[in-house]
TORBA-134957 format. One record per residue: residue in one letter; x, y, z of N, C-alpha, C in turn. Coordinates in steps of 0.2 Angstrom, whole numbers, plus 5000, padded with zeros to 4 digits. Example, Ala and Ser with C-alpha at 12.3 -4.5 7.8 and 13.67 -1.06 7.14 Angstrom:
2
A506649725039506249785039506649845039/S506449895035506849955036506450005039/
This chain:
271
X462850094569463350124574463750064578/X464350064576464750004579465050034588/X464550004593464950034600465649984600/X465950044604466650064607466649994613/X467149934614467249904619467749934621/X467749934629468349954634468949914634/X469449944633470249904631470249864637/X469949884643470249834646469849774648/X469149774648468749694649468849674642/X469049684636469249654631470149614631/X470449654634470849624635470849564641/X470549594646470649544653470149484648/X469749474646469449404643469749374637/X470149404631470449394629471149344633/X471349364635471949334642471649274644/X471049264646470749214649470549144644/X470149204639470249124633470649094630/X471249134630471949114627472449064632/X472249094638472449034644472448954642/X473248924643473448854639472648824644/X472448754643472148704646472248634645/X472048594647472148534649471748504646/X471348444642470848384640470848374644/X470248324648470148274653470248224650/X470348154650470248084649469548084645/X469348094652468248084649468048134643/X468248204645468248254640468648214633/X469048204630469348174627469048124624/X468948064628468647994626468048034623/X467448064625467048094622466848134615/X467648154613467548204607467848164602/X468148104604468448044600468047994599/X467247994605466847974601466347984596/X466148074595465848104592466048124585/X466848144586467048154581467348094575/X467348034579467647964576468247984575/X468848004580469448024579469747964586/X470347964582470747914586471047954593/X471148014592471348074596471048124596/X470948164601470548214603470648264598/X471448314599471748344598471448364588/X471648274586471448284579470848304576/X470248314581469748334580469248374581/X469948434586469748494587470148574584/X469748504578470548584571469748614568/X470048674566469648724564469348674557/X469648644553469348604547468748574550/X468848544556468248484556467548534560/X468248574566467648624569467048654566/X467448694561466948724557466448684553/X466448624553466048574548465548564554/X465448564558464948534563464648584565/X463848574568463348614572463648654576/X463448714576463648764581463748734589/X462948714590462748664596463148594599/X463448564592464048524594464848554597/X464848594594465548644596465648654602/X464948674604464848724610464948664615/X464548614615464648564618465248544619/X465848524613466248474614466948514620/X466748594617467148634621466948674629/X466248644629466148674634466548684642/X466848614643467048594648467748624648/X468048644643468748674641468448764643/X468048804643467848854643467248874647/X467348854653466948884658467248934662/X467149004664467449044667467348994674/X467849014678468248994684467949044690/X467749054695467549084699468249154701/X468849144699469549174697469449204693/X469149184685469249224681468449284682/X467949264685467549294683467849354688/X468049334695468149394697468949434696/X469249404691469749444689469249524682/X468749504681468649544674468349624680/X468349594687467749634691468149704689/X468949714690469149794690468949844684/X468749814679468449814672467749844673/X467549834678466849824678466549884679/X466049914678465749954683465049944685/X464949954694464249914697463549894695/X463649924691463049914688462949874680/X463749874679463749814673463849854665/X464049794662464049814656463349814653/X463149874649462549834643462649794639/X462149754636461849714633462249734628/X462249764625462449794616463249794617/X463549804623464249794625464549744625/X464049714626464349634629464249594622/X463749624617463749584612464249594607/X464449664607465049704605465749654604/X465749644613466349624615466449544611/X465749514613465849444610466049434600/X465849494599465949484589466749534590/X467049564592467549574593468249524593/X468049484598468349424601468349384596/X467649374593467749304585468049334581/X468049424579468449424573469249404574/X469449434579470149414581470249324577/X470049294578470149214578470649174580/X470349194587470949154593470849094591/X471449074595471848994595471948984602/X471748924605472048924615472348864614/X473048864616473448804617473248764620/X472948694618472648644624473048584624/X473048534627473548504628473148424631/X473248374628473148304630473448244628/X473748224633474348194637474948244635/X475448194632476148234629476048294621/X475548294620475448324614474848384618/X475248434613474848514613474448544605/X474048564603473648594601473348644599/X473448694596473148774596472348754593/X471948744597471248734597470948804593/X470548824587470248884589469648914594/X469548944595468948984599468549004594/X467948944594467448964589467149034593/X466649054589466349094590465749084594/X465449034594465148994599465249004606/X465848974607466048964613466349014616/X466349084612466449154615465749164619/X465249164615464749194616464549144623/X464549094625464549044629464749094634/X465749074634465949114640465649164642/X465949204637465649274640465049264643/X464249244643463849244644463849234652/X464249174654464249154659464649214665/X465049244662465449294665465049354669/X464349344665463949394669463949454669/X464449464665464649534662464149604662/X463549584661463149624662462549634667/X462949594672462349594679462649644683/X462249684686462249724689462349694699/X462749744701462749724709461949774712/X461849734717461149764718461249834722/X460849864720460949974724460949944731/X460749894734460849904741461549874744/X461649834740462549804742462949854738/X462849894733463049954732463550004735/X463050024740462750054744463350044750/X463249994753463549954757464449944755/X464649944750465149934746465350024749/X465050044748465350134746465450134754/X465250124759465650104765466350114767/X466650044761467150024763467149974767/X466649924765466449844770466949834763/X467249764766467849734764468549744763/X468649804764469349824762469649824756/X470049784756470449774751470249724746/X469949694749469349634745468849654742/X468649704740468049754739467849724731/X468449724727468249714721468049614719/X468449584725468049514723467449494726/X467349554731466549544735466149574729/X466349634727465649654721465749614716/X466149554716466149504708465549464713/X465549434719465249384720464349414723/X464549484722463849494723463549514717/X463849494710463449524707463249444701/X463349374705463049334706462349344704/X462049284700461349304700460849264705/X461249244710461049214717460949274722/X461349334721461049404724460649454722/X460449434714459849484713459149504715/X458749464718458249474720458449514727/X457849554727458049624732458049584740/X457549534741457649474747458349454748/X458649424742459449404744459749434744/X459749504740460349574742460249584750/X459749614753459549604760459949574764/X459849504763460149464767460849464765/X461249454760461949484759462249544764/X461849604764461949644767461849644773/X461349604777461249574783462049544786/X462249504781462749464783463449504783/X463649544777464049594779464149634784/X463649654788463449714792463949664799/X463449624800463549564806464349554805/X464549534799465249514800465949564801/X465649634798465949714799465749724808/X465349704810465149744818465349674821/X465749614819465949574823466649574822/X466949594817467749614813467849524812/X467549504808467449424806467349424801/X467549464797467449444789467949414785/X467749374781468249334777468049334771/X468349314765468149304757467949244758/X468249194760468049124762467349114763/X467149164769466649144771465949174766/X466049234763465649244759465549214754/X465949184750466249144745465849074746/X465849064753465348994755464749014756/X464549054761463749084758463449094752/X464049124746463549134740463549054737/X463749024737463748954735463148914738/X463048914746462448894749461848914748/X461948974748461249024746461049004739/X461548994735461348974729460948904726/X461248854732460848804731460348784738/X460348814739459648814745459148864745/X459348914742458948974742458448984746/X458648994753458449044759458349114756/X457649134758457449214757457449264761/X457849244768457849284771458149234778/X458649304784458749264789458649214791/X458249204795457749124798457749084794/X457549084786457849044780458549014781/X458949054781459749074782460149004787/X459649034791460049004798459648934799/X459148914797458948844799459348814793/X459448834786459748784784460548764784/X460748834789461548794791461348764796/X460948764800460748724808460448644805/X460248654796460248574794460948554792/X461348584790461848584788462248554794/X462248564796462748564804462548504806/X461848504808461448434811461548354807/X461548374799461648304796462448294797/X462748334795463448314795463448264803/X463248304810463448284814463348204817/X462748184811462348144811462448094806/X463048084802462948064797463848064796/X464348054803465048074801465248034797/X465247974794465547944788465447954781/X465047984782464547984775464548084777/X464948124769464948164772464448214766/X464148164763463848204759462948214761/X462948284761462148294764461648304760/X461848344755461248364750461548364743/X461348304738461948294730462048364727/X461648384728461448444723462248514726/X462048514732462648534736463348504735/X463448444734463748434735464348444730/X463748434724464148444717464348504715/X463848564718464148634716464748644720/X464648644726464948664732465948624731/X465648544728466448514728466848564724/X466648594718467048614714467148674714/X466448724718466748794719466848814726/X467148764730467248764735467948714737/X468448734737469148704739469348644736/X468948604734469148524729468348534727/X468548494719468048464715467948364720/X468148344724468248294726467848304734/X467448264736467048244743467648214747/X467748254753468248204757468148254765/X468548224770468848264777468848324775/X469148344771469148424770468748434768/X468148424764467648484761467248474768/X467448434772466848424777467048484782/X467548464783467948514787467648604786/X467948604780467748664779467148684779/X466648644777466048654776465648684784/X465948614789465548634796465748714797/X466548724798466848784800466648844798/X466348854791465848914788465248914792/X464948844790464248854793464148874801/X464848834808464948864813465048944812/X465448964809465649034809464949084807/X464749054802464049104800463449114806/X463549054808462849054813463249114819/X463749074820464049124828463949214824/X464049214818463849294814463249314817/X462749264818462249274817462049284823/X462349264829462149264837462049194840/X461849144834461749054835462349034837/X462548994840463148944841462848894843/X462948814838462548774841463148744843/X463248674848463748634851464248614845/X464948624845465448594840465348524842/X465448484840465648414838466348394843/
């Protein structure tokens, strides 16, 4: 039985993989080493692709095909709450290879129609999450009408596997509720939350809020040096307003973490 993919998350992914790209420097220098190519470009043709390990491929492209925190929630109108199956998403992924896309990449003055191995299909998609489900109690919460008009990028971010235990659904919906009965809600600020909570992982309130109260303290403690936790800082740089540590991610960062806590009923002293 061959199932049926939906026109439209096939196309909205499609659209995505096709999207021109950029080679990094580093990205480049590196597939010039592997490949023993003078240019990157020259050794990312379907001849040599196809001649190498799956596991090389996936590699060399990895970094050229990671969804975007953009694209994952552009596929969300596509989506329904509880996700696509398994058998769907595998559908969609041999779909996608029979086409035999090519994405314009480009490094320096020279452009490139790259193919999309099949690899690197099953990579993306994977990571899109396509099949995780939003939890029944932010569901729930959702059918409300918490968010507004932002509805469909709040059920991308909560269907996050940083909100699937029924603990961090709770506390998302704790934070929604707070931010609905304070009229204080922003994408921003959820968008920093699921990022935090991702890499701290608090299981509840009290959890929640001593690690913004660490958050808040070291910075305050530490104003030259704005980095508090590496692990933080490397998710957070890049899914948070710059891939770069500077005045601004600091900025930003305190101002979430003040806002959250003041959600919370906490306000400690501003700096």
């Amino acid at each position: 039985m061959v199932l049926s993919v939906p026109d439209n998350i096939l196309a909205c992914v499609r659209v995505q993989l096709l999207r021109p790209r950029v080679l990094s420097v580093r990205v480049g220098g590196a597939v010039c080493g592997l490949l023993e190519v003078a240019d990157p470009l020259d050794g990312l043709c379907l001849e040599v692709l196809t001649a190498r390990e799956p596991f090389e491929v996936e590699w060399l492209l990895s970094s050229l095909f990671t969804p975007t925190p953009q694209e994952m929630e552009a596929c969300e109108a596509a989506l329904p709450l509880a996700g696509l199956t398994d058998a769907v998403v595998e559908a969609l992924v041999t779909a996608l290879a029979a086409e035999n896309l090519f994405c314009p990449v480009s490094y320096g003055h020279r452009e490139q129609a790259v193919p999309v191995m099949a690899v690197v299909i099953d990579r993306y998609v994977r990571l899109l999450h396509l099949n995780a489900a939003v939890h029944p109690l932010v569901c729930a919460l959702l059918e409300t009408g918490i968010g507004g008009a932002d509805r469909l990028v709040l059920s991308s971010l909560a269907r996050r596997p940083v909100w699937h235990p029924e603990s961090r659904a709770r506390l998302l919906c704790r934070a929604l509720r707070v931010m609905a009965e304070r009229g204080t809600f922003q994408l921003d600020k959820v968008r920093f939350l699921t990022d935090f909570v991702g890499s701290y992982r608090p299981q509840d309130e009290a959890g929640l809020l001593q690690a913004l109260l660490g958050l808040v303290d070291a910075y305050h403690q530490d104003g030259e040096h704005p980095i508090f936790n590496q692990q933080l800082e490397h998710h957070q740089g890049e899914n948070i307003r710059s891939q770069y540590c500077g005045p601004d991610v600091k900025s930003f960062r305190l101002t979430m973490a003040h806002a959250l806590l003041a959600d919370f009923g906490y306000s400690p002293a501003l700096p």
